[in-house]
Each structure stands twice: as structure tokens, then as C-alpha cells.
KOLLOTOR-732845 format. One line per 2 residues: number of its first residue (from 1); their letters; for each residue x, y, z of C-alpha. Coordinates in nm, 2 decimals. Layout:
BEGIN
NUM) a) X/Y/Z | ...
END
This chain:
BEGIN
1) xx) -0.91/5.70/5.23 | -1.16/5.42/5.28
3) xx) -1.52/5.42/5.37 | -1.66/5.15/5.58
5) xx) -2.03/5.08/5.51 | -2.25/5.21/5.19
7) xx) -2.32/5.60/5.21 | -2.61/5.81/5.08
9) xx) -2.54/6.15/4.89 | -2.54/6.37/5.20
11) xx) -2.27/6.16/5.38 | -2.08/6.12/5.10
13) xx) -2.04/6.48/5.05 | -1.95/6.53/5.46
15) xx) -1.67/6.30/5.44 | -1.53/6.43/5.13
17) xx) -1.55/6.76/5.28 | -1.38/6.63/5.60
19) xx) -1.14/6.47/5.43 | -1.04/6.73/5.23
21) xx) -1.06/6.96/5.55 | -0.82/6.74/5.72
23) xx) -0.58/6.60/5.47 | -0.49/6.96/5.32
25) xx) -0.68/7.28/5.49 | -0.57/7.14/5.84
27) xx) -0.20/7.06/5.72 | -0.16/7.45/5.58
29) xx) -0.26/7.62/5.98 | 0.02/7.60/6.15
31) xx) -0.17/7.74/6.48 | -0.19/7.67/6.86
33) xx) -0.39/7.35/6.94 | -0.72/7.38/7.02
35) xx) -0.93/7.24/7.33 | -0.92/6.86/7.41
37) xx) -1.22/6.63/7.54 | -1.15/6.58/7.88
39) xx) -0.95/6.24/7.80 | -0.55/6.38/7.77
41) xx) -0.67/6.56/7.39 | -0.49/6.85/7.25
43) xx) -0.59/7.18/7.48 | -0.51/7.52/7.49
45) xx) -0.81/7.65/7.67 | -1.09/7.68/7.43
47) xx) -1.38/7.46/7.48 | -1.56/7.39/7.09
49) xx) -1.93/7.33/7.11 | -1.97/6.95/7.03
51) xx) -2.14/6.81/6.74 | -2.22/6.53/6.91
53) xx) -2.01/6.28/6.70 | -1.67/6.10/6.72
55) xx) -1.37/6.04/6.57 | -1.16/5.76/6.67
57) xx) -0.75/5.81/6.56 | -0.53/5.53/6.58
59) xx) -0.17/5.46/6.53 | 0.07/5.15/6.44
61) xx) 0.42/5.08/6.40 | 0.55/5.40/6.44
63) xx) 0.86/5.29/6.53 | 0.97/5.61/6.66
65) xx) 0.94/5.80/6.33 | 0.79/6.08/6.51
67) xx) 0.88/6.34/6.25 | 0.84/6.12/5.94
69) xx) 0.53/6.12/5.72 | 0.23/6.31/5.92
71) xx) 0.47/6.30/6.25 | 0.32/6.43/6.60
73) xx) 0.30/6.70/6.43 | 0.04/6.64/6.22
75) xx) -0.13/6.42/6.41 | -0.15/6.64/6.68
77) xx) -0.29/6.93/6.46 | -0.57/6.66/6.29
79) xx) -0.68/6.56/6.62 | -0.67/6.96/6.72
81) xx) -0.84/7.07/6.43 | -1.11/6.78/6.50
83) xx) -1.21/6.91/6.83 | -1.21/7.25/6.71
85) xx) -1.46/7.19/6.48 | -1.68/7.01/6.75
87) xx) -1.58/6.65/6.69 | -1.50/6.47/7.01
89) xx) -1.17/6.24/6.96 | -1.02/5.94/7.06
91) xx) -0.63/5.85/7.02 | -0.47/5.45/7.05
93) xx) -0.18/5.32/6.98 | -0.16/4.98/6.81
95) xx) 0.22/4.90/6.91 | 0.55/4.90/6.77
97) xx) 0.58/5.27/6.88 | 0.90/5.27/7.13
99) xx) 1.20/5.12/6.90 | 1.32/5.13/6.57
101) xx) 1.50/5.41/6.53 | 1.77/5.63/6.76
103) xx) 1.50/5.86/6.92 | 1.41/5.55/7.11
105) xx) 1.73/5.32/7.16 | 1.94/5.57/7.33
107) xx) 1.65/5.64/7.61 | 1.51/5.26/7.56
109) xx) 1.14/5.42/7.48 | 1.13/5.65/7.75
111) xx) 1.16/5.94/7.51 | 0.86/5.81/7.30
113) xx) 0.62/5.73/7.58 | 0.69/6.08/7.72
115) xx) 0.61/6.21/7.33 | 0.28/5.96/7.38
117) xx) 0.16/6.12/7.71 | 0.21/6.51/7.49
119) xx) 0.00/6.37/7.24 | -0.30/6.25/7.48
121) xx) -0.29/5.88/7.36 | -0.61/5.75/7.54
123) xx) -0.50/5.38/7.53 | -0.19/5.18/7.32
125) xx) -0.10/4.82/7.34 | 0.19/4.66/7.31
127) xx) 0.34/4.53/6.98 | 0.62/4.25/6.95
129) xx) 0.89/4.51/6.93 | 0.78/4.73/7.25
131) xx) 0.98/4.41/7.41 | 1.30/4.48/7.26
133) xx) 1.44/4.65/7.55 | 1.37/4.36/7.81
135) xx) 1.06/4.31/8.01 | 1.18/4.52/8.31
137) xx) 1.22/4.85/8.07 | 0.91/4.76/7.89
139) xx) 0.70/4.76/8.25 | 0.91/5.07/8.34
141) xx) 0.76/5.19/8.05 | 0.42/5.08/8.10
143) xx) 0.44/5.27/8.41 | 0.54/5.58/8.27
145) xx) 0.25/5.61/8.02 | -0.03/5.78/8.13
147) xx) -0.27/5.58/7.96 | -0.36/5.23/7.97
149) xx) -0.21/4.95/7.85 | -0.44/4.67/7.73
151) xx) -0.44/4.34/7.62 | -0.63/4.05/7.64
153) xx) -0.36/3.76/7.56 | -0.08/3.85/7.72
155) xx) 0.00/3.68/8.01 | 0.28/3.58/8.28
157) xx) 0.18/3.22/8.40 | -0.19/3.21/8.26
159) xx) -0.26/3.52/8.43 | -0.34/3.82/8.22
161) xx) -0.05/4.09/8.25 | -0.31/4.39/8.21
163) xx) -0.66/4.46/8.16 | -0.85/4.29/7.87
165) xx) -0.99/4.58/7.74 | -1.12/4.91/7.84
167) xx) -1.43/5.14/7.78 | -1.46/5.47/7.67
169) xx) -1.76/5.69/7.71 | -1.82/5.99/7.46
171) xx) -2.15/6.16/7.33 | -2.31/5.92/7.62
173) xx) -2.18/5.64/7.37 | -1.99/5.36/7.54
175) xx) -1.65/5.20/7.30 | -1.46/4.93/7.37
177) xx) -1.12/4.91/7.27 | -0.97/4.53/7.31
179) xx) -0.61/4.46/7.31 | -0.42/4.18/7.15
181) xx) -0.07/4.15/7.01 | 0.06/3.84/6.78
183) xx) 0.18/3.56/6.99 | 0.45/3.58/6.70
185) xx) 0.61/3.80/6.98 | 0.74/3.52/7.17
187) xx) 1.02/3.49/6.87 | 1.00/3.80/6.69
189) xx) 1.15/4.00/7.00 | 1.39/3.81/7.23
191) xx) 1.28/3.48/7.33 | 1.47/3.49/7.69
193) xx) 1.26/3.82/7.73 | 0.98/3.59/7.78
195) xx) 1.18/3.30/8.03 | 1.29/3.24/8.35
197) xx) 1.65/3.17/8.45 | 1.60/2.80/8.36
199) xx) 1.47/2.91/8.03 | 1.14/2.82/8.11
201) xx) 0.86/3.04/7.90 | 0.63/3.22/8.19
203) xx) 0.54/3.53/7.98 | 0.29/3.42/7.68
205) xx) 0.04/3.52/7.41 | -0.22/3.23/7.43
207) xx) -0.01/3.06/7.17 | -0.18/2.70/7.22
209) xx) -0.39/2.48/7.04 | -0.37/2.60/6.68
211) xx) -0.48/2.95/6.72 | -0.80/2.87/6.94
213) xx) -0.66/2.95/7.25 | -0.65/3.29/7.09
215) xx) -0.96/3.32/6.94 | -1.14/3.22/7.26
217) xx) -0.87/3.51/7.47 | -1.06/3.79/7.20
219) xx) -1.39/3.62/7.26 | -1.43/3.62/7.57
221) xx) -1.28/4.00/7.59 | -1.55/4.09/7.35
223) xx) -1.87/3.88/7.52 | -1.75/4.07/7.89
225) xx) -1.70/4.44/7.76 | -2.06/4.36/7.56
227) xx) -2.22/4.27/7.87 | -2.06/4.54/8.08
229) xx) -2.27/4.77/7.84 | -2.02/4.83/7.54
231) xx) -2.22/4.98/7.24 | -1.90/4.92/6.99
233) xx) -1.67/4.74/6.99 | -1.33/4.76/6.81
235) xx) -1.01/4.50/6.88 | -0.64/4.68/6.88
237) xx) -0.50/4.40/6.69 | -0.10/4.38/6.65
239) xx) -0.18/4.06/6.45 | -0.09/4.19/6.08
241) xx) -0.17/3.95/5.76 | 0.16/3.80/5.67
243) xx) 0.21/3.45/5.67 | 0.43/3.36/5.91
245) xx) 0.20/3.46/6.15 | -0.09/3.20/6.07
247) xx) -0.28/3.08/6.29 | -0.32/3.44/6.47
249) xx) -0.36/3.70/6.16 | -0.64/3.94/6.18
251) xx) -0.83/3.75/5.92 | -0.80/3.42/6.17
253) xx) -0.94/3.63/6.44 | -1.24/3.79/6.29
255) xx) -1.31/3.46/6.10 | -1.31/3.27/6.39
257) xx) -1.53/3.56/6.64 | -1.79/3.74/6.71
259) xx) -1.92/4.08/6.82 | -1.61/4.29/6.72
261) xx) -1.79/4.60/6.49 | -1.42/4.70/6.39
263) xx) -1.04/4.57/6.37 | -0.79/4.86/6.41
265) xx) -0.50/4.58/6.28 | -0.09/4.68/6.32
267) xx) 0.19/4.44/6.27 | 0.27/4.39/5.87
269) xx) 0.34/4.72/5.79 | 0.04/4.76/5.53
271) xx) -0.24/4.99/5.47 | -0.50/4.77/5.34
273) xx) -0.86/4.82/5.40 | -1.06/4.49/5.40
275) xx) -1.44/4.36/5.48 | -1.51/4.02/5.58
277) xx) -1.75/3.78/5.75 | -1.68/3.74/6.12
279) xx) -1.81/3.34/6.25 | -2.16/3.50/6.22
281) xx) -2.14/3.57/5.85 | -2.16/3.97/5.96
283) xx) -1.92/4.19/5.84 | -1.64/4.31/6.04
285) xx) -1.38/4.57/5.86 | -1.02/4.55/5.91
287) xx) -0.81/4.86/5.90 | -0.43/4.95/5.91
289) xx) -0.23/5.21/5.95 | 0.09/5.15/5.77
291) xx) 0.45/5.23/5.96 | 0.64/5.53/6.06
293) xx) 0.35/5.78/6.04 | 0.30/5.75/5.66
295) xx) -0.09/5.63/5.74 | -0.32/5.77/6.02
297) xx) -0.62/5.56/6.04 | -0.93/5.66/6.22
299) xx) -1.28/5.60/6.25 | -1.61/5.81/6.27
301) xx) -1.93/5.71/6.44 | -2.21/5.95/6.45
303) xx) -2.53/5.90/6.72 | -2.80/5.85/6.48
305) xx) -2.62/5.66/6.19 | -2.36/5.43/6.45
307) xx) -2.01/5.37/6.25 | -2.02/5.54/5.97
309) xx) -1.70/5.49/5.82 | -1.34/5.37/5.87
311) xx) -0.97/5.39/5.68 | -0.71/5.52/5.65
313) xx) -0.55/5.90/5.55 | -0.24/5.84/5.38
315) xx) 0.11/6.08/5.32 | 0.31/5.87/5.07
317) xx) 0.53/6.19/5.00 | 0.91/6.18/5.14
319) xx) 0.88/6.53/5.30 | 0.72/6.51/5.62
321) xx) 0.34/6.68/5.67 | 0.59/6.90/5.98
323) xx) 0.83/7.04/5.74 | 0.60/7.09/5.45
325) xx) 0.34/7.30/5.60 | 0.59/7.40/5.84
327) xx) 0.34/7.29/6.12 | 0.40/7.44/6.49
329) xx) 0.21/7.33/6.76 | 0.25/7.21/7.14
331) xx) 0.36/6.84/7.02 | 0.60/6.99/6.74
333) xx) 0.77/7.23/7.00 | 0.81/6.87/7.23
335) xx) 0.97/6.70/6.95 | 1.20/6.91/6.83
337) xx) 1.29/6.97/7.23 | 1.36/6.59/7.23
339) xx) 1.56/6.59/6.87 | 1.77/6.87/7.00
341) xx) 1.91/6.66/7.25 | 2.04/6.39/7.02
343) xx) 2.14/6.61/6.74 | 2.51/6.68/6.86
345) xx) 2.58/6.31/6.87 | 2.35/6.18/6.53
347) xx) 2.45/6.44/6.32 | 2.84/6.35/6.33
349) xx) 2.91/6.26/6.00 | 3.12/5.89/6.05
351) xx) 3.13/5.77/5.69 | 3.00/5.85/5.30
353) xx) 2.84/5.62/5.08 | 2.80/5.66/4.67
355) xx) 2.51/5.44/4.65 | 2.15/5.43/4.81
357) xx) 2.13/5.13/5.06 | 1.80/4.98/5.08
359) xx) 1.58/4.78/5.25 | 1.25/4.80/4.99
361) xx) 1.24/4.71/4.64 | 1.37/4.96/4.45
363) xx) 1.10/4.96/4.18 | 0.79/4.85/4.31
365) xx) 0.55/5.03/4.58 | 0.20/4.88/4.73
367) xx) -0.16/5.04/4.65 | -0.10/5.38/4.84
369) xx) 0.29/5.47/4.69 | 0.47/5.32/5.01
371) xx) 0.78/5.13/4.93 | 0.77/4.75/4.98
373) xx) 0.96/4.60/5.20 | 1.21/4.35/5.07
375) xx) 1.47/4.26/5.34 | 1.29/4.03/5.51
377) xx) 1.24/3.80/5.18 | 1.53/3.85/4.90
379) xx) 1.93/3.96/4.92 | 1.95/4.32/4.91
381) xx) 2.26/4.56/4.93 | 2.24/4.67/5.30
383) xx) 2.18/4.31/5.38 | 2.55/4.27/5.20
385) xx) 2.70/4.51/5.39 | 2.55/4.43/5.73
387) xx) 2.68/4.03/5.70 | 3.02/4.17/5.57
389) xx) 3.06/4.43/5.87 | 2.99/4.10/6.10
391) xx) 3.21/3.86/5.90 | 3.47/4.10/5.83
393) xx) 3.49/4.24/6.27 | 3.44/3.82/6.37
395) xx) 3.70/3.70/6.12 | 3.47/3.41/6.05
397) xx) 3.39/3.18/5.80 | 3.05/3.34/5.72
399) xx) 2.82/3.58/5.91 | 2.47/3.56/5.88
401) xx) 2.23/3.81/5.96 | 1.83/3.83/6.02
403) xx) 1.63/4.05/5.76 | 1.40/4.16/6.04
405) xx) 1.69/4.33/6.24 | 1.82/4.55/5.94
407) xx) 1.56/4.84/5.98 | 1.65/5.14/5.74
409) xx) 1.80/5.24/5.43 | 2.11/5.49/5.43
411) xx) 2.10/5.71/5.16 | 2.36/5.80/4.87
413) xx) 2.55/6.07/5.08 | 2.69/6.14/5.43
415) xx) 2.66/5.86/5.69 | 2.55/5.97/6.04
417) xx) 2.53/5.79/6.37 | 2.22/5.86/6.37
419) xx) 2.20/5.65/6.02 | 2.40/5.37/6.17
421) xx) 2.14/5.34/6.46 | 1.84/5.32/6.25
423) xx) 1.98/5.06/6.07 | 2.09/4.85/6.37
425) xx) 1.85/5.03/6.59 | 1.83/4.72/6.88
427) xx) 2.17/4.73/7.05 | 2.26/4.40/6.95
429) xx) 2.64/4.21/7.00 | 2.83/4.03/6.79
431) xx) 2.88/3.67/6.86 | 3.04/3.37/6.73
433) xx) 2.98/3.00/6.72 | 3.12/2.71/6.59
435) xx) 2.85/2.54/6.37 | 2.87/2.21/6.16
437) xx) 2.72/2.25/5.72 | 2.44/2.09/5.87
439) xx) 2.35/2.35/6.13 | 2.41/2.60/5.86
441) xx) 2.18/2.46/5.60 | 1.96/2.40/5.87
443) xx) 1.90/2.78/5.97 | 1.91/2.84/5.62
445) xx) 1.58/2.66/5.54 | 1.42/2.77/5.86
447) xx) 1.48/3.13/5.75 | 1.40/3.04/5.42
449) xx) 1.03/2.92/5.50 | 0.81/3.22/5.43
451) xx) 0.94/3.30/5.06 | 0.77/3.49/4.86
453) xx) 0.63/3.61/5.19 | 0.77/3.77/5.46
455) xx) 1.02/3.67/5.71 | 1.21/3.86/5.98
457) xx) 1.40/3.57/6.02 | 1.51/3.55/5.67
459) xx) 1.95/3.54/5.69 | 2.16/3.75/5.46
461) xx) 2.47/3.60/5.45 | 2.84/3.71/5.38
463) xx) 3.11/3.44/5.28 | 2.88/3.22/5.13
465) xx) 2.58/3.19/4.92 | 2.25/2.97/4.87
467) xx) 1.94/2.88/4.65 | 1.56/2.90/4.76
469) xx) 1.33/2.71/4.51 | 1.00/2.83/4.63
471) xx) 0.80/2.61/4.39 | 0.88/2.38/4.72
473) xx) 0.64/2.37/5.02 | 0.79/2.48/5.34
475) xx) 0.93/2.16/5.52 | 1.00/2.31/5.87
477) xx) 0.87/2.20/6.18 | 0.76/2.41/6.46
479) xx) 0.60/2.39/6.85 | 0.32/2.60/6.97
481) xx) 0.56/2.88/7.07 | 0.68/2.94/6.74
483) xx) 1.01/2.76/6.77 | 1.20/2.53/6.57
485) xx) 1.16/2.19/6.59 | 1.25/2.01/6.27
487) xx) 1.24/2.00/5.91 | 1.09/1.71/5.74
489) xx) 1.08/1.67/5.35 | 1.21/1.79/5.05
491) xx) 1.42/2.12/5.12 | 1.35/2.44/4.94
493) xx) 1.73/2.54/5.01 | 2.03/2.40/4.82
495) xx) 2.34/2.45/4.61 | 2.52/2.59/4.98
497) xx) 2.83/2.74/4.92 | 3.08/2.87/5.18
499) xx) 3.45/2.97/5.10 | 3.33/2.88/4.73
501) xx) 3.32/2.52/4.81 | 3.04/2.35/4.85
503) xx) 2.94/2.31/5.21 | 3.04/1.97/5.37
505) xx) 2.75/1.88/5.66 | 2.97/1.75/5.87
507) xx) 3.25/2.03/5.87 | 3.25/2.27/6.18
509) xx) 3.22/2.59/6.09 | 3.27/2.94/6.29
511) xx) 2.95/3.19/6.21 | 2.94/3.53/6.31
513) xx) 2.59/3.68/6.37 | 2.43/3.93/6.68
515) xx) 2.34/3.73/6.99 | 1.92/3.80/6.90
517) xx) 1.97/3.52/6.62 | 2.31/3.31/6.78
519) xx) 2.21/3.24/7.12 | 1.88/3.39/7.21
521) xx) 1.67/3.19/6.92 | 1.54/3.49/6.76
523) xx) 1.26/3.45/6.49 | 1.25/3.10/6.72
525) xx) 1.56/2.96/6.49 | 1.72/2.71/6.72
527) xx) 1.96/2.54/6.45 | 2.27/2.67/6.64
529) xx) 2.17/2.56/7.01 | 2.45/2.39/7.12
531) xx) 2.74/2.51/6.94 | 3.05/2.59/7.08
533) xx) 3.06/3.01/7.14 | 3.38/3.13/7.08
535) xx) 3.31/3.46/7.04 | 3.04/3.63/7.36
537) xx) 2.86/3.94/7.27 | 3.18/4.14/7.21
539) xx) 3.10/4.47/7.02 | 2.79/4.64/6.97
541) xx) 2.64/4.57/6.59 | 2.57/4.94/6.51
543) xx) 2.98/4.98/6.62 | 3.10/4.71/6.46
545) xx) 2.87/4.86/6.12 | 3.04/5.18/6.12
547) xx) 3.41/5.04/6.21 | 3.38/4.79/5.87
549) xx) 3.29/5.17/5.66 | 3.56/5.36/5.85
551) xx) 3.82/5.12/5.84 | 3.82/4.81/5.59
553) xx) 3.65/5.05/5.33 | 3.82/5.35/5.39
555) xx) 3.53/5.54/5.53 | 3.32/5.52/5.21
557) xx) 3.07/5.26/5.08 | 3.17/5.22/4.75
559) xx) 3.03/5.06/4.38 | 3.08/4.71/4.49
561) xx) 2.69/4.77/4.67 | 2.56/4.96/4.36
563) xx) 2.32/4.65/4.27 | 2.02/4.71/4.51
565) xx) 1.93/4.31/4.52 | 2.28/4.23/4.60
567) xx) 2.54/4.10/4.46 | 2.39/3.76/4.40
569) xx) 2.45/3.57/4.73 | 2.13/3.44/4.74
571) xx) 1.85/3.31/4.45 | 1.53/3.27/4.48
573) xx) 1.37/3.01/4.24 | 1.00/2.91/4.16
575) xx) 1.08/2.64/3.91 | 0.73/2.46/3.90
577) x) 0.90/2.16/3.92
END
């Protein structure tokens, strides 16, 4: 847990005691939820005397892990337990919450954002991924929810999409909540999501003019819900801190506004805890609230003393806070409802694996246990598989495969559908085109760009292999929207092999890969526009995965993945030089 500003002895002693009352005493009663505040809270007919005080509970990147880590479940029962003891509460969402795992592809979200509406979420915005279905399902969606949905940058032809912002009134205190979600969006979902039938771009995320178009989007959000009377303020960024997303991280937006007390920040995954100067020189903290329920963050503001702290609580154990404590309450009895339904069809066991297939380093976890990701930056051995399964259906040359759109790990053990899906959890097809050693290079480097940092449009590849000296800067061009435009200088990507040959630029080439990163310039690659398709979206990527294990391998993944970071396709470099 982290505290937000400096604390004498008596508050230091009431959040140590809330903490402790929430992160274990809550867990261990598995009882009915109590009363809610009159905005969608928990409620089972008991009304708490209030304290007069608040605790604001947000969520990020769930990603449909809605029993993993605290789960509903125990988010429900911290939020319950919070009202019972007189606290009033406030639940938002900071996206990423309808995809990434089967729950959610086989009802395209409408499963989670019934779950959402159970829970009482008071307010949610929408993160790059909440996209993934198509803008019709997402709006669908939107209309489904019984809370708001809020942002102040997204836009269809320079007109906003939804409200900027909204207010909140509790304890006669009046909270703003303003939305924004990384214009990364534009090419970290679909790009067509976001066109017209001429491929025009009419859906946006104030994109322009090197990040102040942005800036001036959350400014003038803040300045409006300030002079409509807002006491606080706090932006639901889906902005995150990795590089690829410069000029629109969180620490770009607070550096370049002010008036925002905190940042309630999504995106990257993490669960760091940060103060720094906003373009006043005041400080503005930045929290985050991991992925798939392994963080809840929150923050409590009492009348007399204003915000008096902000963080995180974090469950870094493997067994969920549900089946631990063995929690039952109104959400858990939802859930479960909703699992049942799927269970027939996930549970059938399609394949076996004798090694653990990963998509975080196998060795190394950040400041709160989590695993760190390492798919989206270096080979590993689900990233093997994955190209194979593509190069093996296609019967290409090589298949190539974005690290962003390989989602889970599949343990040592029996292989479920439902295993399958969370790996591939986007519905995806197979295509092929017919590329030239240039194009291939090409895409190589642009998904090469971010190393040692992140990338979801970092390509695994099968039937070939490459080199990333990193010591090199990035040499790729890109427009305002994110897409690829060039790449001038020295590359950081060499030695290209395909077939064990060194790749000939001039050579045509056929390349498998799902249509997200062959035809619909996902992670904004556009090296292959204008190749010749040969092969149209013809099998779905989480069938095509589980027809490589059943058939080429015999229905079992065997020793040839053992080596978590692959089998040596790719190498990553930092030679000084």
C-alpha cells in the first residue's frame, strides 16, 4: 500500500488499521454484502451510519479476470465491508475490462459489463482494448452499462463521443472523475475500427500536434469541471508509462497540466506509485492498479483533512482472494452463475503440454511480486509455438506474430479451450501475403523499435530468425496517428534469416500472420500494405493453435519448447558500439 501525502501519528495508525481491516479481516467474512450509498454500491438492506468520509475504488486492466487475484469477489466484499463500517464508496473502471480472456470473447463483453452493473461501477472509461470487438459492439456495450462512460479525447470527427467528465457528490463533497484513454488506441486495437469505408480515420484520441492536442483535451476537462464547482479532481487515465506511448503517458499529461489533485493511471500493466510536479510545480500523484485483479487501487478523502492518501492494495499470491477465503457474496454468486455457463465447453481438455508456456520472464518479478511481462519485448516459448501453429496451418515461408496479441501462459498439464482462448483471446484469422525481404525486414525493425521497452507490436517469428542490437537508436518513422511511415538511419535489426539463408530484399516471400497485423495495420505496422493476399482470413487463430497441438504434435506440446526464452530465433544485443 502507498500513502499519498505526509501523515501525523493518529492517521498513520487509522490507515494501518484499515488496511489491515481490509487486506485480511475483510477477506476471512465470507458474509452477505452490506448497504450501498445510493450510487449502484453493494446493498442488502442495511443502511451504516456514515462517518462522513470517502473511499474512492478503482479498477484497470482487468481483462476479464474476474475470478483471478482479489476477483469481484473481493472487490465486492472490500467495498461492502467499507460501507458497513460507515465509509461512503466510489467504484471506476479505468478500461481494458471487456476482453482478454474467454469470459468475454464468446459474449464480445456483454458478460463483463453485465458483471460491471452487479458490482455498482459508478463510472469506467474505455481502454484501447474495450475496441477489440468493433465499434458497433463496443457502443452496444456502452449502452448496456449502467454507468457512465467518460472521456474527454475521444472523438468521431472532432466531436467528443461522450461526456468529458462527470461529478460525483458525497459527504456534500463534489469529485470529478475525467476520462482519457491513450490515443495509442488508434493502433493498439484495430485500426479499420476507427475508419470509414474509404479508410479514412473519423474516430480519434486528439492524437495531433506532439501530444498538445492532448494535453489541452485534459485541460480544458479539468478548468470546466473546476468551474462547475468540482472540489477534487482525479483524471481516469488509460495512458500507462511505457515508451511507446510518448507523447501521451501519464507523466506527459500531469507534466504538461494543471488542477488534477490525483491520476488513477491504467494501460502498462504496473503498480507503481509516483509523485510529481504538474506545470505548476504542485504535486499531483499517480496511481495504478496493475492487471487482472492482482491490485485494487483506491483513494481516501476525509472532510477536514481533504485527500489523505492514495495506492494501491496488492494480492501477488496465485490463489485467488475468492477461493482462499472461500468468499460468498451477491457478486461471487453472479460470477460463478456466468462461469457455469462456459464451463461444459472450456473445460474440454483438447491437448497436454509437458512444459509451462509463458508470456513473463520466468525469473524476474517487479516491486509488488507480479511477474513481468516479456512477450511484448524478447522471444519466448509460447511466442514459438503461436508463429509455428500459423506457419505450420499457412504452409508459408515464415509466420510472424505480434507479442501484444499472445495474452496468457498455458501451464505444464492439460490444455483446455478455455486455455486456447486466453491465449488467442481476440478472434483473430489467419492470413497470408506475399511479401518481398524488404517488407519483412521492414516490419521487423518497426516491431523492433521499443527494445528493452515494451511493444505489442513486437513479431515472434517461425521459419526464420533475426538480431536486435539495441545499443542503436530507433530509426522508424511515424505520423500523428501512430502509423508507420519510414525508417531512416542505421537499423537496429540484422543478420535476417529465413529458410536458413540469408534473406534476399528483393525475393517475394509468402508470410502467414492474423489479419490484426497483415491487413488491418495493427500496432500501425504498415510494411505489408500492398502485398499480394493469397491467403483471406481463413481459420480462426485460437483453431488453427489447438489443430498444430492436436495434429502436427500429436496432441502434446513437447521438450522442443522447454527453454522459456525460446529456442533462439531472435537476439537481442546492446553492444555499445
Amino acid at each position: 500500500m502507498q500513502t499519498y501525502f505526509g501523515e501525523d501519528e493518529s492517521a498513520v495508525m487509522l490507515r494501518k488499521l484499515i488496511a489491515g481491516l481490509i487486506v485480511i479481516l475483510i477477506l476471512l467474512t465470507s458474509v452477505s454484502c452490506a448497504s450501498g450509498n445510493g450510487s449502484g454500491g453493494p446493498s442488502d438492506g442495511g443502511t451504516a451510519e456514515k462517518n462522513g468520509e470517502i473511499y474512492i475504488i478503482f479498477t484497470s486492466d482487468v481483462h476479464c479476470a474476474v475470478s483471478e487475484g482479489f476477483g469481484y469477489a473481493g472487490l465486492y466484499q472490500i467495498r461492502s465491508e467499507l460501507e458497513k463500517k460507515g465509509y461512503t464508496t466510489i467504484l471506476v473502471d479505468d478500461g481494458d475490462s471487456v476482453q482478454g480472456d474467454s469470459l468475454g470473447t464468446l459474449s464480445k463483453g456483454e458478460t463483463i459489463i453485465e458483471l460491471m452493473n452487479a458490482a455498482g461501477y459508478d463510472a469506467a472509461i474505455p481502454g484501447n482494448h474495450e475496441f477489440d470487438y468493433g465499434m458497433d459492439q463496443f457502443l452496444k456495450l456502452v449502452e448496456m452499462a449502467e454507468f457512465p462512460y467518460i472521456s474527454c479525447n475521444f472523438n468521431k470527427e472532432g466531436e467528443l463521443v461522450f461526456a468529458p467528465y462527470t461529478i460525483l457528490e458525497a459527504e456534500g463533497i463534489r469529485i470529478a472523475f475525467i476520462g482519457v484513454t491513450t490515443p495509442e488506441t488508434v493502433t493498439s486495437s484495430t485500426p479499420r475500427y476507427f475508419q470509414d469505408e474509404d479508410g479514412n480515420f473519423i474516430y480519434g484520441f486528439m492524437q495531433g500536434d506532439g501530444g498538445n492536442e492532448l494535453y489541452s483535451a485534459v485541460q480544458q476537462a479539468v478548468d470546466s469541471a473546476r468551474a462547475e464547482g468540482a472540489d477534487y479532481v482525479y483524471l481516469m487515465g488509460h495512458l500507462g508509462m511505457i515508451a511507446e506511448c510518448e507523447p501521451w503517458t501519464y507523466a506527459d499529461v500531469i507534466s504538461n497540466t494543471r488542477g488534477i489533485d490525483v491520476v488513477f493511471d491504467g494501460h502498462s500493466h504496473d503498480s507503481e506509485f509516483v509523485v510529481m510536479k504538474n506545470a505548476d510545480g504542485d504535486d499531483v500523484v499517480r496511481a495504478c492498479s496493475g492487471t487482472k485483479l492482482n491490485c485494487i487501487g483506491y483513494s481516501h478523502i476525509a472532510p477536514e483533512s481533504g485527500i489523505v492518501e492514495a495506492g494501491t492494495w496488492n494480492w501477488p499470491n496465485t490463489c485467488s482472494a475468492e477461493m482462499l477465503f472461500g468468499l460468498v457474496n451477491e457478486l461471487s454468486v453472479k460470477v460463478d452463475e456466468k462461469m457455469k455457463e462456459l464451463d461444459v465447453l472450456l473445460d474440454k481438455v483438447v491437448a497436454t503440454t509437458v512444459v509451462d508456456l509463458t508470456i513473463n520472464d520466468p525469473q524476474v518479478t517487479d516491486q509488488s511480486g507480479n511477474p513481468i511481462r516479456m512477450v511484448r519485448r524478447a522471444e519466448t516459448n509460447l511466442g514459438d509455438l503461436c508463429t509455428d501453429a500459423l506457419r505450420i496451418a499457412a504452409g508459408a515461408d515464415i509466420a510472424v506474430m505480434n507479442g501484444g496479441g499472445i495474452r496468457k501462459d498455458i501451464p505444464k498439464g492439460d490444455i483446455t479451450y478455455g486455455d486456447i482462448i486466453g491465449v488467442f483471446p481476440f478472434g483473430n484469422y489467419m492470413c497470408v501475403v506475399e511479401a518481398t525481404g524488404q517488407q519483412i525486414m521492414d516490419a521487423l525493425e518497426w516491431g523492433a523499435r521499443a527494445i528493452p521497452g515494451e511493444n505489442g507490436g513486437f513479431l515472434h517469428i517461425s521459419g526464420g530468425s533475426y538480431e536486435v542490437d539495441a545499443s542503436i537508436p530507433d530509426p522508424c518513422i511515424e505520423d500523428e496517428n501512430g502509423m508507420m511511415t519510414g525508417i531512416d538511419g542505421r537499423r537496429r535489426v540484422g543478420n535476417v534469416m529465413i529458410g536458413g539463408e540469408a534473406v534476399d530484399p528483393e525475393r517475394l516471400y509468402t508470410v502467414a500472420g492474423i489479419d490484426y497485423v497483415l491487413l488491418e495495420n495493427g500496432g500501425g505496422l504498415t510494411a505489408f500494405d500492398g502485398c499480394r493476399l493469397i491467403q483471406d482470413r481463413v481459420k480462426l487463430d485460437n483453431q488453427l493453435l489447438i489443430e498444430y497441438i492436436t495434429e502436427s504434435l500429436g496432441g502434446e506440446v513437447g521438450m522442443e519448447y522447454a527453454d522459456p526464452y525460446g529456442a533462439g530465433r531472435i537476439v537481442i544485443m546492446d553492444t555499445g558500439e
